[in-house]
mmCIF file as Biopython writes it, N, C-alpha, C and O atoms, coordinates in Angstrom:
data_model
#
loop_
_atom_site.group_PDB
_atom_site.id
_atom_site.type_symbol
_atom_site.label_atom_id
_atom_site.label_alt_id
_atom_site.label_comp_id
_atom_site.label_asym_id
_atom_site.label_entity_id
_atom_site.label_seq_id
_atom_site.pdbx_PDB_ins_code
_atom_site.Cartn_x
_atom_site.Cartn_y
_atom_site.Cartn_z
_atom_site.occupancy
_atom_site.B_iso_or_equiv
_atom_site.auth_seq_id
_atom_site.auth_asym_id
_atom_site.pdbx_PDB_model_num
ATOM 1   N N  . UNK A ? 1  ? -27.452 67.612 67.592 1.0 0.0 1  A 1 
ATOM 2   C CA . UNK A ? 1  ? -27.150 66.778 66.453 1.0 0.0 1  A 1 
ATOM 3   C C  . UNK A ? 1  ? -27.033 67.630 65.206 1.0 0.0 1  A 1 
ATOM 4   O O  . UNK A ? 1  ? -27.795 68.554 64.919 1.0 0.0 1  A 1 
ATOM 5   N N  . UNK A ? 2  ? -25.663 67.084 64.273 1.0 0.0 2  A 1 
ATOM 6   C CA . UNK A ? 2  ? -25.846 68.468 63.279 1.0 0.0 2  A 1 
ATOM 7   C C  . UNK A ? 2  ? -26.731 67.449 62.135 1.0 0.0 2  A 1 
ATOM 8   O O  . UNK A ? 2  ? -26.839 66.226 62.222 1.0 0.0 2  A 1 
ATOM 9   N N  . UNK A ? 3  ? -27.432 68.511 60.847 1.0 0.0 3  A 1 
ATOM 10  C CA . UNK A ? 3  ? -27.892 67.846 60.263 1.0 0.0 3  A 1 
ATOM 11  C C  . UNK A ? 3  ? -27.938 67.233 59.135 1.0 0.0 3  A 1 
ATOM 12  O O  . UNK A ? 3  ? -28.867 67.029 58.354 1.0 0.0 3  A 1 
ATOM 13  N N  . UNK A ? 4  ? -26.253 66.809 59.112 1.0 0.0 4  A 1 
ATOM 14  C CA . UNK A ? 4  ? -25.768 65.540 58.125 1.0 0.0 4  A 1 
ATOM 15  C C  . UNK A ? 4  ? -26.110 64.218 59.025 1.0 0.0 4  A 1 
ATOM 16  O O  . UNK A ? 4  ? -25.621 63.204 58.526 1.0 0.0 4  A 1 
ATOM 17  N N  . UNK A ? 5  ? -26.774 64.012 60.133 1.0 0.0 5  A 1 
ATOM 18  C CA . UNK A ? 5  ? -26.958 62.784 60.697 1.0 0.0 5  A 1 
ATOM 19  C C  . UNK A ? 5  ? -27.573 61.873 59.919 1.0 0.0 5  A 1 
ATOM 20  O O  . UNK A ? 5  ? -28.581 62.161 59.274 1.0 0.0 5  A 1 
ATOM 21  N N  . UNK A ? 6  ? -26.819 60.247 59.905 1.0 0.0 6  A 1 
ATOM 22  C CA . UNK A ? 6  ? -27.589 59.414 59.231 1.0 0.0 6  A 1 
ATOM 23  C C  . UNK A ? 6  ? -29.139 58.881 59.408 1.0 0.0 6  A 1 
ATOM 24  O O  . UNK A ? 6  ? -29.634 58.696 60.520 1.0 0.0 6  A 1 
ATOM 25  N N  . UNK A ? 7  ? -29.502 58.766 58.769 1.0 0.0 7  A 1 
ATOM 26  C CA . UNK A ? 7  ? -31.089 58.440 59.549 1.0 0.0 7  A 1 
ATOM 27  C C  . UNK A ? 7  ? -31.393 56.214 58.910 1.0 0.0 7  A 1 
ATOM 28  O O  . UNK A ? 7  ? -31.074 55.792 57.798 1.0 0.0 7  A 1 
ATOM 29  N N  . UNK A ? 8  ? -31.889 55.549 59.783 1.0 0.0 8  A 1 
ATOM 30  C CA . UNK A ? 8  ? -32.461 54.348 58.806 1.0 0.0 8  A 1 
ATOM 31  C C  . UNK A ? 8  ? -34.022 54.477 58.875 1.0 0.0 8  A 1 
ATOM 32  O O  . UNK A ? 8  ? -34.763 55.349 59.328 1.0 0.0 8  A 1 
ATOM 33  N N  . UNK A ? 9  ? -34.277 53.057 58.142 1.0 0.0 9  A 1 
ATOM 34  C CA . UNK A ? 9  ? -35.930 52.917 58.576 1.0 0.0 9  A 1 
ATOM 35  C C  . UNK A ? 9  ? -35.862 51.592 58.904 1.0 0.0 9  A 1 
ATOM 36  O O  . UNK A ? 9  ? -35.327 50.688 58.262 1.0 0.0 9  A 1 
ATOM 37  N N  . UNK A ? 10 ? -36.634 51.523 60.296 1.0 0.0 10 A 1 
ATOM 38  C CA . UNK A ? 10 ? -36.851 50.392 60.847 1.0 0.0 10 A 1 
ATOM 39  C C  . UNK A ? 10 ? -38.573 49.956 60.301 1.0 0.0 10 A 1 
ATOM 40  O O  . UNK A ? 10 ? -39.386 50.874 60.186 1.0 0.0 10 A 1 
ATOM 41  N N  . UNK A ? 11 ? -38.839 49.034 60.107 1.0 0.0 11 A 1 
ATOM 42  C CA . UNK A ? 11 ? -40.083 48.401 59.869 1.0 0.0 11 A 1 
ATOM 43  C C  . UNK A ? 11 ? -40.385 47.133 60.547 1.0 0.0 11 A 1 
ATOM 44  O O  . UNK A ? 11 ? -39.535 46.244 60.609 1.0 0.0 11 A 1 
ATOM 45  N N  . UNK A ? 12 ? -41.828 46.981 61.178 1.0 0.0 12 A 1 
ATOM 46  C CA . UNK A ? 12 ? -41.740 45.884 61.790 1.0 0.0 12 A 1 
ATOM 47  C C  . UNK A ? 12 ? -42.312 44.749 60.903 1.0 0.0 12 A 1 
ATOM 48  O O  . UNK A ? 12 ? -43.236 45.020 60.137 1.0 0.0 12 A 1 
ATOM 49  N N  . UNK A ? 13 ? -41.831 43.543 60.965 1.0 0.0 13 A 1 
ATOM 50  C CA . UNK A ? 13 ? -42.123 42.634 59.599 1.0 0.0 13 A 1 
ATOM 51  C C  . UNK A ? 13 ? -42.152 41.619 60.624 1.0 0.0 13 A 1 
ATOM 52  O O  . UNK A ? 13 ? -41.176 40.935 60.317 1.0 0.0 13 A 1 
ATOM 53  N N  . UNK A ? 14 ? -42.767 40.990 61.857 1.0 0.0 14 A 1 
ATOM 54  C CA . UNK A ? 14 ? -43.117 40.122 62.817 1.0 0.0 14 A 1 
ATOM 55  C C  . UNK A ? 14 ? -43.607 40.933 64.121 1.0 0.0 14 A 1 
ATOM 56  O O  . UNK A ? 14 ? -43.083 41.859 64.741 1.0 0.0 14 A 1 
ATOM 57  N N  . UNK A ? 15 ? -45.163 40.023 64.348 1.0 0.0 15 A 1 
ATOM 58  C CA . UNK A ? 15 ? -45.562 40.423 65.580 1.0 0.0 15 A 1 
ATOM 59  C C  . UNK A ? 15 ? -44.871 40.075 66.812 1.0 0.0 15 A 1 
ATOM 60  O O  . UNK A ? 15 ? -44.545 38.914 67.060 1.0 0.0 15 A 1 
ATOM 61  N N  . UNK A ? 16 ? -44.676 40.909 67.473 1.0 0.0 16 A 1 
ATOM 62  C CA . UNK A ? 16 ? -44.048 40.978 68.968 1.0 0.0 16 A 1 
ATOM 63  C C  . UNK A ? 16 ? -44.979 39.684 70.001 1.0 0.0 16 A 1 
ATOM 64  O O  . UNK A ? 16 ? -44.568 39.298 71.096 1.0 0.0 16 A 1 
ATOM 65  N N  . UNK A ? 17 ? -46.080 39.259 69.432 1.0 0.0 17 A 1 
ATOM 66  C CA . UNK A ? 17 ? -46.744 38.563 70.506 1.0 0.0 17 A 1 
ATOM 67  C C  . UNK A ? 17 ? -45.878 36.927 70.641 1.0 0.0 17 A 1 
ATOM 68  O O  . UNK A ? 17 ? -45.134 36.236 69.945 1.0 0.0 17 A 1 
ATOM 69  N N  . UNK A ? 18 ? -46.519 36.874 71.980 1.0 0.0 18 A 1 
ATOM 70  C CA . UNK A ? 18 ? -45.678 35.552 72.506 1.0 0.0 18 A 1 
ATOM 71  C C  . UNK A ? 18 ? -44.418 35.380 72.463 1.0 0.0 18 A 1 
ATOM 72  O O  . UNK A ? 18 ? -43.883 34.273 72.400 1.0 0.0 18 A 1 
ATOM 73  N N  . UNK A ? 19 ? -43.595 36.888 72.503 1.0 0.0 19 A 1 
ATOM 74  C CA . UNK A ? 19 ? -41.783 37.340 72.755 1.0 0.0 19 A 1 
ATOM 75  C C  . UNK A ? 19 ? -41.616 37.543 73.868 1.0 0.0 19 A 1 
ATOM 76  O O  . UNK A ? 19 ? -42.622 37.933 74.460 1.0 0.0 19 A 1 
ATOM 77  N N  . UNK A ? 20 ? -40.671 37.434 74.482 1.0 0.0 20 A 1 
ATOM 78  C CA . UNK A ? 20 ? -40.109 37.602 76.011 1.0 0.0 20 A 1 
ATOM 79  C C  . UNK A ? 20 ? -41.001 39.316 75.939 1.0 0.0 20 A 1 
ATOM 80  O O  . UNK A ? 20 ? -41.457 39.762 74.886 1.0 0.0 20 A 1 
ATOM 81  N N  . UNK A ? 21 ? -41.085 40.051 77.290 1.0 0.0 21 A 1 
ATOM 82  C CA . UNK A ? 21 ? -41.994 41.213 77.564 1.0 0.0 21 A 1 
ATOM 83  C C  . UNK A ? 21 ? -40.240 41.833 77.118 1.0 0.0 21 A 1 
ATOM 84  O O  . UNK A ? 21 ? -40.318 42.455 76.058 1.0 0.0 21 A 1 
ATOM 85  N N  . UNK A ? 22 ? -39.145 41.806 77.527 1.0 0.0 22 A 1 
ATOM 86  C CA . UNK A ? 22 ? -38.102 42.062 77.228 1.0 0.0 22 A 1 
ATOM 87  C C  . UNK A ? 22 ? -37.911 42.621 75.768 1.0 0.0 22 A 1 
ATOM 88  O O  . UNK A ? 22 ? -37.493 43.779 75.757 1.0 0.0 22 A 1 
ATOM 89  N N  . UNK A ? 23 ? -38.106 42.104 74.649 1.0 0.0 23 A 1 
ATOM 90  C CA . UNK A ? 23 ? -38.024 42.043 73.588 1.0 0.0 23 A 1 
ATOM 91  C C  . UNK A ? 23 ? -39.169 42.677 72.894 1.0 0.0 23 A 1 
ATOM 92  O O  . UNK A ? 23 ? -38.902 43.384 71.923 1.0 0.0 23 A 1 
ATOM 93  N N  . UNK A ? 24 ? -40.356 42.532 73.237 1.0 0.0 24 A 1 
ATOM 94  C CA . UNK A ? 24 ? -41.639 43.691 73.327 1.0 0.0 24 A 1 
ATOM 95  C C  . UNK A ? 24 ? -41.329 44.922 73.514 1.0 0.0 24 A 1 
ATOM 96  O O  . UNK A ? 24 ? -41.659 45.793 72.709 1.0 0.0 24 A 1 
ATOM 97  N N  . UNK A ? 25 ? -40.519 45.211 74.819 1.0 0.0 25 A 1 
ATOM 98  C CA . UNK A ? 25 ? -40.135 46.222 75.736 1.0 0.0 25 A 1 
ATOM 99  C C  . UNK A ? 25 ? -39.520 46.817 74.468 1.0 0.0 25 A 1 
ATOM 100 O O  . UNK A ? 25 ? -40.247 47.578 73.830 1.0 0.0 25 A 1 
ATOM 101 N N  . UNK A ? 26 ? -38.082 46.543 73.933 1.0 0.0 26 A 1 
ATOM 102 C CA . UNK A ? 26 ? -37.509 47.430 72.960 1.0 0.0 26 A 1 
ATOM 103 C C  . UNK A ? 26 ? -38.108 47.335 71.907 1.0 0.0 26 A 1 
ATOM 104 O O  . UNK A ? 26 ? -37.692 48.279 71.237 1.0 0.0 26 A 1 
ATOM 105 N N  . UNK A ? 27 ? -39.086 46.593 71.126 1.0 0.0 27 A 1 
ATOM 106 C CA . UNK A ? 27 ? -39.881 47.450 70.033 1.0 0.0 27 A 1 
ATOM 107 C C  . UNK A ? 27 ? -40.281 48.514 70.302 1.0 0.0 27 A 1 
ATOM 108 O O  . UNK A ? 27 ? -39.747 49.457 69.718 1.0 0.0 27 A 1 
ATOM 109 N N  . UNK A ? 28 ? -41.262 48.772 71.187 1.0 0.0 28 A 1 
ATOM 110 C CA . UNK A ? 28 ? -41.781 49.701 72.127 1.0 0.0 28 A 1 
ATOM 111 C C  . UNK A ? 28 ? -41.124 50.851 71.825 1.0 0.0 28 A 1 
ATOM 112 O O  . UNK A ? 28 ? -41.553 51.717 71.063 1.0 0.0 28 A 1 
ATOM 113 N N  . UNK A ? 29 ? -40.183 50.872 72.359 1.0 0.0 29 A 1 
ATOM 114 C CA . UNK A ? 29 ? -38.934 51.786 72.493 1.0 0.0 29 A 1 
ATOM 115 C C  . UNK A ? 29 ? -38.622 52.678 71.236 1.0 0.0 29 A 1 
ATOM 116 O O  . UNK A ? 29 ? -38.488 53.896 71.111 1.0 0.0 29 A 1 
ATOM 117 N N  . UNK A ? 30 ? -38.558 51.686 70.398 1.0 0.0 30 A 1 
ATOM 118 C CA . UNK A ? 30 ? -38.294 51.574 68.636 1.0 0.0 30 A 1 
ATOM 119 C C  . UNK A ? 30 ? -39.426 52.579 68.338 1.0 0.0 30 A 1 
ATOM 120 O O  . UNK A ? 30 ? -39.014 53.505 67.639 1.0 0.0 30 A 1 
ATOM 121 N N  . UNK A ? 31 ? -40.286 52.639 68.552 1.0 0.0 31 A 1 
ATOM 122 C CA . UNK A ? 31 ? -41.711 53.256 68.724 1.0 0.0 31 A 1 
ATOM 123 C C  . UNK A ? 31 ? -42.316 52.524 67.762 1.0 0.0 31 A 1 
ATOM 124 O O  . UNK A ? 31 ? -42.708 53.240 66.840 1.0 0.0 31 A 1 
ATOM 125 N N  . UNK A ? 32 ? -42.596 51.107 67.590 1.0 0.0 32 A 1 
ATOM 126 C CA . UNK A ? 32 ? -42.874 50.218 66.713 1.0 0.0 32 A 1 
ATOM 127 C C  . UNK A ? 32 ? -44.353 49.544 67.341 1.0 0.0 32 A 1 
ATOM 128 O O  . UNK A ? 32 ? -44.100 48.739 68.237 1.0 0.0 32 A 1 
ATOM 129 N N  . UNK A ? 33 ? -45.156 49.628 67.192 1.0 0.0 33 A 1 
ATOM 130 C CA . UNK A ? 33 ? -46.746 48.622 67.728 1.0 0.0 33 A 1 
ATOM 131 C C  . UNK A ? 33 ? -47.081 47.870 66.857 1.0 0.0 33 A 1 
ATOM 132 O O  . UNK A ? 33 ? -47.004 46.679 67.160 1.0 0.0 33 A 1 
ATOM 133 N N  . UNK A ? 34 ? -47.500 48.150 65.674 1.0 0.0 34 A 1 
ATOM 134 C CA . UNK A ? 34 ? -47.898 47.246 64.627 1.0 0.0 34 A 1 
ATOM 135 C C  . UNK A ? 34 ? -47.002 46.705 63.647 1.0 0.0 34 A 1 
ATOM 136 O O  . UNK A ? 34 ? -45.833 47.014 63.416 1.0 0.0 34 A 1 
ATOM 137 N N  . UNK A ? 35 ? -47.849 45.717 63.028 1.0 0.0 35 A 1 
ATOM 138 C CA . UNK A ? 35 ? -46.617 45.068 62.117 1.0 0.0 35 A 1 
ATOM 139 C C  . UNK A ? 35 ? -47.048 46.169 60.419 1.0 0.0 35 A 1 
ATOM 140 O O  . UNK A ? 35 ? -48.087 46.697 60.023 1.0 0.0 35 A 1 
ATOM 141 N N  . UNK A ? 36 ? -45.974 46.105 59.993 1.0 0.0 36 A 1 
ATOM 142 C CA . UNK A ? 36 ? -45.648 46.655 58.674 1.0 0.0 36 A 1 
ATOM 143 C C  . UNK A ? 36 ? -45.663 48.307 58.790 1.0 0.0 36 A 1 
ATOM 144 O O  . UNK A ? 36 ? -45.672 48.986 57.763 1.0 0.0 36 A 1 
ATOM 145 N N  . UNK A ? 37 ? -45.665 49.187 60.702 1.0 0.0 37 A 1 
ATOM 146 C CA . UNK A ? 37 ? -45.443 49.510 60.713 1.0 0.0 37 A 1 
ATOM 147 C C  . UNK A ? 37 ? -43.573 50.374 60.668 1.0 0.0 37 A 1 
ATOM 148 O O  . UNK A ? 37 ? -42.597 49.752 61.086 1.0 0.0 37 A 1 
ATOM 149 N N  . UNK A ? 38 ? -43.499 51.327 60.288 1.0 0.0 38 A 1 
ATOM 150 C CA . UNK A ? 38 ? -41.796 51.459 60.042 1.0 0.0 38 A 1 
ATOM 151 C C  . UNK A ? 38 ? -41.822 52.892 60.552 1.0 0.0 38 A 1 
ATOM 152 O O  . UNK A ? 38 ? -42.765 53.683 60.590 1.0 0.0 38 A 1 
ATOM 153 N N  . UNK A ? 39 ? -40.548 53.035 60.937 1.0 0.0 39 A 1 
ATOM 154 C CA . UNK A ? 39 ? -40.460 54.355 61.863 1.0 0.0 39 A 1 
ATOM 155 C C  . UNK A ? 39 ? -38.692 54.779 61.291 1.0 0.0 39 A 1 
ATOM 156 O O  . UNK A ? 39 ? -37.678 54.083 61.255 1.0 0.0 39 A 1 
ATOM 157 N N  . UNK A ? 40 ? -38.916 56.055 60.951 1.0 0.0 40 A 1 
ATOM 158 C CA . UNK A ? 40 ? -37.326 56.474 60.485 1.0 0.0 40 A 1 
ATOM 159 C C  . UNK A ? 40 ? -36.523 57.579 61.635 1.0 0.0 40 A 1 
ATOM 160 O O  . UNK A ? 40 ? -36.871 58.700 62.008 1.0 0.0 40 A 1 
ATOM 161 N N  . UNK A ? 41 ? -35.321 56.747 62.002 1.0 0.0 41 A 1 
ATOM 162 C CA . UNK A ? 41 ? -34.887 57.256 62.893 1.0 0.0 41 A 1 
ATOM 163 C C  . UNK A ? 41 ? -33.133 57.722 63.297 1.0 0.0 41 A 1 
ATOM 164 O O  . UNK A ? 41 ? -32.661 56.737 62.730 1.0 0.0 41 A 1 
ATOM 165 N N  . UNK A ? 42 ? -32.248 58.244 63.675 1.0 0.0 42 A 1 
ATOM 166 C CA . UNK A ? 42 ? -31.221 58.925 63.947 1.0 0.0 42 A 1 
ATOM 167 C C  . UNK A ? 42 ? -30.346 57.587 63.954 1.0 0.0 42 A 1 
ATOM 168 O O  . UNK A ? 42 ? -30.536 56.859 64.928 1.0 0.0 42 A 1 
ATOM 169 N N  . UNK A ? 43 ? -29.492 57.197 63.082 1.0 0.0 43 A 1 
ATOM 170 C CA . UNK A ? 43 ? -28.332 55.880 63.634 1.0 0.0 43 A 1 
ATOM 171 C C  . UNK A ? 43 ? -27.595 56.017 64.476 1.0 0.0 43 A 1 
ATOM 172 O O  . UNK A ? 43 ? -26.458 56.316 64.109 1.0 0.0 43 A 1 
ATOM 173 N N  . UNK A ? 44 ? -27.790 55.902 65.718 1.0 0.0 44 A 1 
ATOM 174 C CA . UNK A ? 44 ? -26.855 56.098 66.728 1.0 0.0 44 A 1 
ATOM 175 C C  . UNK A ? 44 ? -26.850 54.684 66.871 1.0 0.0 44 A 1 
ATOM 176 O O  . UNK A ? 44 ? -27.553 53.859 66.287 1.0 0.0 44 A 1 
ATOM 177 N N  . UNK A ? 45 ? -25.545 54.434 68.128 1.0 0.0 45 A 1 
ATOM 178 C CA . UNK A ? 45 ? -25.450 53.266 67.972 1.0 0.0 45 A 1 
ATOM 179 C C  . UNK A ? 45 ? -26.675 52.739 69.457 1.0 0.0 45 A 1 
ATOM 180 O O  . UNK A ? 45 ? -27.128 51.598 69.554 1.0 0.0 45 A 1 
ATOM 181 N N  . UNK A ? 46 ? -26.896 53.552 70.160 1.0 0.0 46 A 1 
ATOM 182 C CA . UNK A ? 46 ? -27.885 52.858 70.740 1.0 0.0 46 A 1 
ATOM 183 C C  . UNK A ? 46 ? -29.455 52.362 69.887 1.0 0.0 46 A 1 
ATOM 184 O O  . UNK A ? 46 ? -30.082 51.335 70.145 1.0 0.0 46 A 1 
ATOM 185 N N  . UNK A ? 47 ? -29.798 53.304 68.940 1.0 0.0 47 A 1 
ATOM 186 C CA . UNK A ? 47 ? -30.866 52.400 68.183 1.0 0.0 47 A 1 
ATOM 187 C C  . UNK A ? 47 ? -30.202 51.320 67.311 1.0 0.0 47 A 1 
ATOM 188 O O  . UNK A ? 47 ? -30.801 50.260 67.131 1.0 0.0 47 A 1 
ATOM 189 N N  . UNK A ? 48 ? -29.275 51.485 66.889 1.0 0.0 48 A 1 
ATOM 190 C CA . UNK A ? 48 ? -28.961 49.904 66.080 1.0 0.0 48 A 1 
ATOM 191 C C  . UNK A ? 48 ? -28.743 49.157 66.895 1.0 0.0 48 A 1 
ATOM 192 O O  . UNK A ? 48 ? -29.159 48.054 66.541 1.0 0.0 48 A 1 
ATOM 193 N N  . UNK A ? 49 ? -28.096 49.126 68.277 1.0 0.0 49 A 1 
ATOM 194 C CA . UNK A ? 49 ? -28.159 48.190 69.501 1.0 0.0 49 A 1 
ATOM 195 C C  . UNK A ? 49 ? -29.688 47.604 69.044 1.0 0.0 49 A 1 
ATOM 196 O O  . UNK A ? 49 ? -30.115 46.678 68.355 1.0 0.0 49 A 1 
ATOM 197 N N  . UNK A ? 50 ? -30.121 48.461 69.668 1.0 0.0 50 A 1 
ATOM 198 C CA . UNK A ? 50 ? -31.910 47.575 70.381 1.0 0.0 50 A 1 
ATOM 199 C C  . UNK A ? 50 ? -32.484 46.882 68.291 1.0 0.0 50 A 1 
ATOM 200 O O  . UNK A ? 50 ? -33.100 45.847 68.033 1.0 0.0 50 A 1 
ATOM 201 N N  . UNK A ? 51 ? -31.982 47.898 67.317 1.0 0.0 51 A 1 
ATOM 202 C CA . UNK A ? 51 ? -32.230 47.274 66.022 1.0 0.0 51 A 1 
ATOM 203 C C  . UNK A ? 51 ? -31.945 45.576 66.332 1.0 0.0 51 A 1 
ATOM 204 O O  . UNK A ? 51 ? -32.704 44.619 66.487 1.0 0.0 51 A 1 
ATOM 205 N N  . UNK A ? 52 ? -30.498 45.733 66.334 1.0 0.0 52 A 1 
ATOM 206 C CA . UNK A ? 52 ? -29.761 44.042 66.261 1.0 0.0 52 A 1 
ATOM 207 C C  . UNK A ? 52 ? -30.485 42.853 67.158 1.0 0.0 52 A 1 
ATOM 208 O O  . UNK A ? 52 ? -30.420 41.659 66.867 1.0 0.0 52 A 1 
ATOM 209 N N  . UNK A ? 53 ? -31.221 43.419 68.355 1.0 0.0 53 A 1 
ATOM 210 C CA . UNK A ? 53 ? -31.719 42.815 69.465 1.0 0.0 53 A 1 
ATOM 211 C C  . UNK A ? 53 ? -32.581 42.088 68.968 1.0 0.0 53 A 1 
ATOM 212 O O  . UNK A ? 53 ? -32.815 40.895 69.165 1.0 0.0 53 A 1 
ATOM 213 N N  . UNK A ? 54 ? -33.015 42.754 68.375 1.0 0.0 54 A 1 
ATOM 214 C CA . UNK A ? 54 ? -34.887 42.083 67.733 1.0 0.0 54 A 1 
ATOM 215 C C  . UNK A ? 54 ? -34.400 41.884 66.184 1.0 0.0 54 A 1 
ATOM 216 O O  . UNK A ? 54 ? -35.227 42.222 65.337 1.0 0.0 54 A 1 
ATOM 217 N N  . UNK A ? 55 ? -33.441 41.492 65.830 1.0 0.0 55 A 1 
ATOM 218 C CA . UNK A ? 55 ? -33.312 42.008 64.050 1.0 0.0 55 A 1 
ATOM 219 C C  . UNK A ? 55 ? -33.945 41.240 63.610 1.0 0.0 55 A 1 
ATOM 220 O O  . UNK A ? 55 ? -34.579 41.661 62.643 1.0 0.0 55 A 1 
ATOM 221 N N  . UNK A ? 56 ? -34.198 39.693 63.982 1.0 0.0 56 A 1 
ATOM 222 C CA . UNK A ? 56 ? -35.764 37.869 63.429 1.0 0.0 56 A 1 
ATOM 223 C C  . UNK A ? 56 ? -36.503 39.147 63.329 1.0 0.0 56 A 1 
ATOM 224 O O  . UNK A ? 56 ? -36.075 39.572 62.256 1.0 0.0 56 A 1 
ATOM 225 N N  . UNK A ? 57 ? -37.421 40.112 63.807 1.0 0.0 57 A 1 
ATOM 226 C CA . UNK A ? 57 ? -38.279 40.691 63.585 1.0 0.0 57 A 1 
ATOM 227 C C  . UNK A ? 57 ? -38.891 42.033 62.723 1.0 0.0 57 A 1 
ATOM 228 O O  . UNK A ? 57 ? -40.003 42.374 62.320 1.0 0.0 57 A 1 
ATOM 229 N N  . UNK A ? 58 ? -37.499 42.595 62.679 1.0 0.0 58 A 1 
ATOM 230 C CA . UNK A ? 58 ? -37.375 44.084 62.008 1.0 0.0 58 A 1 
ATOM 231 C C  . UNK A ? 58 ? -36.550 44.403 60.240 1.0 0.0 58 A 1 
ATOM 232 O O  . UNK A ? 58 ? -35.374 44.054 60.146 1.0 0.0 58 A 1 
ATOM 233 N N  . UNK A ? 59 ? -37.046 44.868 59.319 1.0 0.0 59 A 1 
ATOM 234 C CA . UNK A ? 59 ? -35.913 44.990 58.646 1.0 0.0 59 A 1 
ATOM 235 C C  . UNK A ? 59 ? -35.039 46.313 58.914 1.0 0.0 59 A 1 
ATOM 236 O O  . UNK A ? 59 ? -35.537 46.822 59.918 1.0 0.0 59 A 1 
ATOM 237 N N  . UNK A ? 60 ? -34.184 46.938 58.563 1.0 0.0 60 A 1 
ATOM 238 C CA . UNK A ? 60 ? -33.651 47.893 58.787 1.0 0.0 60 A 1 
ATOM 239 C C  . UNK A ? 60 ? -32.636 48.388 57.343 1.0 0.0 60 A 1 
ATOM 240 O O  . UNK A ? 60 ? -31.988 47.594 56.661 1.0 0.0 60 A 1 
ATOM 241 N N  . UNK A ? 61 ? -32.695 49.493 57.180 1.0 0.0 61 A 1 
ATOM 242 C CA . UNK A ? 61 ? -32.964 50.004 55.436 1.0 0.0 61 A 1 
ATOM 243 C C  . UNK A ? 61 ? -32.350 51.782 55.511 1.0 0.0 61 A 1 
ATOM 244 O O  . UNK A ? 61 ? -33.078 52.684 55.925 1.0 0.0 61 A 1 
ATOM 245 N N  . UNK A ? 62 ? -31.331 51.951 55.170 1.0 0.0 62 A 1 
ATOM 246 C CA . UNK A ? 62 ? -30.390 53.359 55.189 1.0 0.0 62 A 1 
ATOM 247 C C  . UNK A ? 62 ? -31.459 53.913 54.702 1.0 0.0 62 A 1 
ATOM 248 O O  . UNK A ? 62 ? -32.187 53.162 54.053 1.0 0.0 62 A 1 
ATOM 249 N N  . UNK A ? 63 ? -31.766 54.955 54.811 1.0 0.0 63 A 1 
ATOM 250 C CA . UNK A ? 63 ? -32.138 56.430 54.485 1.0 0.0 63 A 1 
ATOM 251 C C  . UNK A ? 63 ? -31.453 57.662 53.638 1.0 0.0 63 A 1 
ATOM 252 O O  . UNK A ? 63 ? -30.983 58.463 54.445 1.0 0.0 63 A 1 
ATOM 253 N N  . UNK A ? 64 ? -31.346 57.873 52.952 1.0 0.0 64 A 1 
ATOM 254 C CA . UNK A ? 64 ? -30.597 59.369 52.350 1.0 0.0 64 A 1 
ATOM 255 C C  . UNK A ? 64 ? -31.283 60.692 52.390 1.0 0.0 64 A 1 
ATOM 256 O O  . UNK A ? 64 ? -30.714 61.695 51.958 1.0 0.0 64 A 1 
#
């Protein structure tokens, strides 16, 4: 990856409990456990995939 890559920040702003294990599964992924935790990460389009999946739960916020 060269290193003009875009980066966002995902934050979790809803608990994952009582969500399909599915939808748990890609927070997870997100590397997200707690709420108001936020994790800044590479925009590819597979993390904005799993972003959009869960988006009721996550905000998501460009980086510079």
């Amino acid at each position: 990856m060269s290193a003009n890559t875009k980066k966002v920040k995902i934050t979790l702003t809803k608990s994952s409990y009582g969500r399909k294990p599915k939808r748990a599964a890609t927070l997870e992924a997100l590397g997200l456990r707690k709420v108001n935790q936020a994790v800044v990460v590479d925009a590819t389009p597979q993390i904005l995939g799993m972003a959009r999946k869960v988006q009721d739960l996550v905000t998501v916020e460009d980086q510079t």
